[in-house]
C-alpha positions as CSV (number, residue, x, y, z in Angstrom):
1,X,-2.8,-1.5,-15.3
2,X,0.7,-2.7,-16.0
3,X,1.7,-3.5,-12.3
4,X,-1.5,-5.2,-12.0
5,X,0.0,-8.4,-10.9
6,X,3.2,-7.2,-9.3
7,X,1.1,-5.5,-6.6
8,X,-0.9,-8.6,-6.1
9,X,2.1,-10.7,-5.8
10,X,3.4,-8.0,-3.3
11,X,0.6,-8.2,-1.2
12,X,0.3,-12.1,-1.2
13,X,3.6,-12.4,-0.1
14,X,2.7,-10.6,3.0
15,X,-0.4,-13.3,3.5
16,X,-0.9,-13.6,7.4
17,X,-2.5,-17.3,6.1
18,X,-1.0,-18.1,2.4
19,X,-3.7,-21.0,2.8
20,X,-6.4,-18.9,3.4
21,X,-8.8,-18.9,0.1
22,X,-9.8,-15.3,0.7
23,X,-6.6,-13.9,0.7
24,X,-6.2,-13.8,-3.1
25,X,-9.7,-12.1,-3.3
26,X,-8.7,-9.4,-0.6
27,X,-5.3,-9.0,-2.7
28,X,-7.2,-8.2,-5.7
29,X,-9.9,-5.9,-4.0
30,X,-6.7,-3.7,-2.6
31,X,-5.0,-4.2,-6.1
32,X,-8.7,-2.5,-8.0
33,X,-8.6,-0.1,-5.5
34,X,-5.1,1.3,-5.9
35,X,-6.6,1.8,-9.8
36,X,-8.7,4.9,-8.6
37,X,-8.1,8.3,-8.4
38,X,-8.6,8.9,-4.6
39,X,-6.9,7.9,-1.2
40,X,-6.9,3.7,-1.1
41,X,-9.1,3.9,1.8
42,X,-11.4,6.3,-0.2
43,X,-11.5,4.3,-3.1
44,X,-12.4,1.4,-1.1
45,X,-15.1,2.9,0.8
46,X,-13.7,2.6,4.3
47,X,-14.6,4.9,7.1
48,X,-11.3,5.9,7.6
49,X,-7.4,5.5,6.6
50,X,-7.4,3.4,9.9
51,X,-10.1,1.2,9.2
52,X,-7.5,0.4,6.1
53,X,-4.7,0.1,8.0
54,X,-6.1,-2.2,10.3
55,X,-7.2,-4.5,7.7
56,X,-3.9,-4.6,5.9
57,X,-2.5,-5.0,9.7
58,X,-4.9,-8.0,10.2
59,X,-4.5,-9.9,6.2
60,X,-0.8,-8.8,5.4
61,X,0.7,-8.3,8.5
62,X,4.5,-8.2,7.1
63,X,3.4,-5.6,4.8
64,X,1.9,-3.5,7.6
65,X,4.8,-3.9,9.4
66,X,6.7,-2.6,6.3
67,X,5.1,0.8,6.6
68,X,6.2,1.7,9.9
69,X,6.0,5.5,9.0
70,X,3.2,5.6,8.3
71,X,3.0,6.1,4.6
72,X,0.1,6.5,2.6
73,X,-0.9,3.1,1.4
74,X,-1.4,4.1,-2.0
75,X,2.1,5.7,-2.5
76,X,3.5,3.0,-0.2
77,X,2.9,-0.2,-2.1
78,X,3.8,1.6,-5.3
79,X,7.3,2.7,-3.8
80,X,7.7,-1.0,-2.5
81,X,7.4,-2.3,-6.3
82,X,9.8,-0.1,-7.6
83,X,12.4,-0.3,-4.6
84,X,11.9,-3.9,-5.2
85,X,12.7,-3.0,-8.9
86,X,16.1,-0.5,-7.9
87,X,13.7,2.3,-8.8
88,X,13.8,5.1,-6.4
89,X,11.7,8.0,-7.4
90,X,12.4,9.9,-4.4
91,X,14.8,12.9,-5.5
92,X,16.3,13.2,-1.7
93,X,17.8,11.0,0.5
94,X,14.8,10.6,3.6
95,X,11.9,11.1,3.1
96,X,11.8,14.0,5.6
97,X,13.5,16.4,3.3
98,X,11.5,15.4,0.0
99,X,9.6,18.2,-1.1
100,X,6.5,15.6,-1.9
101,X,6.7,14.6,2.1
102,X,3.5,15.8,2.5
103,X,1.7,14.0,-0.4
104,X,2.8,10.9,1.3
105,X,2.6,11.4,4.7
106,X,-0.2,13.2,6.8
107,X,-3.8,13.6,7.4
108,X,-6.4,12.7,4.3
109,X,-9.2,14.4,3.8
């Protein structure tokens, strides 16, 4: 996984606690879990896409804060490297007339 340790950095510097020792662990939990095939929250094994969120709200509160759409997380972190990059993958202007709206925004099942 190329971007292995641009998403970690991305997520450390959103640390609520930089200090905090368990923050690079929680980084690279998220970072494995963005390596598998189903929603983050999914691949994680939380209850719900909530029960994500409000741990990303509660250890990278920046980065929640980031996501005030409420993207998927998955597809989210991965369009905040390549913005951060001048990549934009996105063929339309907003997201709201993308044709792939629905693949990042919206109920998972």
């Amino acid at each position: 996984m190329l971007e292995r340790d641009d998403l970690r950095r991305q997520l450390l510097g959103h640390a609520a606690r930089p200090e905090a020792t368990e923050l690079p662990w929680l980084a690279d939990i998220l970072v494995a879990g963005c390596m598998g095939g189903d929603h983050l929250w999914q691949d994680l094994g939380f209850w719900s896409r909530a029960d994500l969120s409000g741990f990303i709200a509660h250890n990278f509160p920046s980065l929640a804060a980031l996501n005030s759409r409420d993207m998927k997380w998955k597809k989210f972190l991965y369009k905040q490297l390549c913005e951060a990059e001048g990549i934009y993958v996105c063929r339309a202007p907003s997201c709201e007339v993308c044709i792939d709206y629905p693949k990042c925004f919206g109920p998972e099942e």
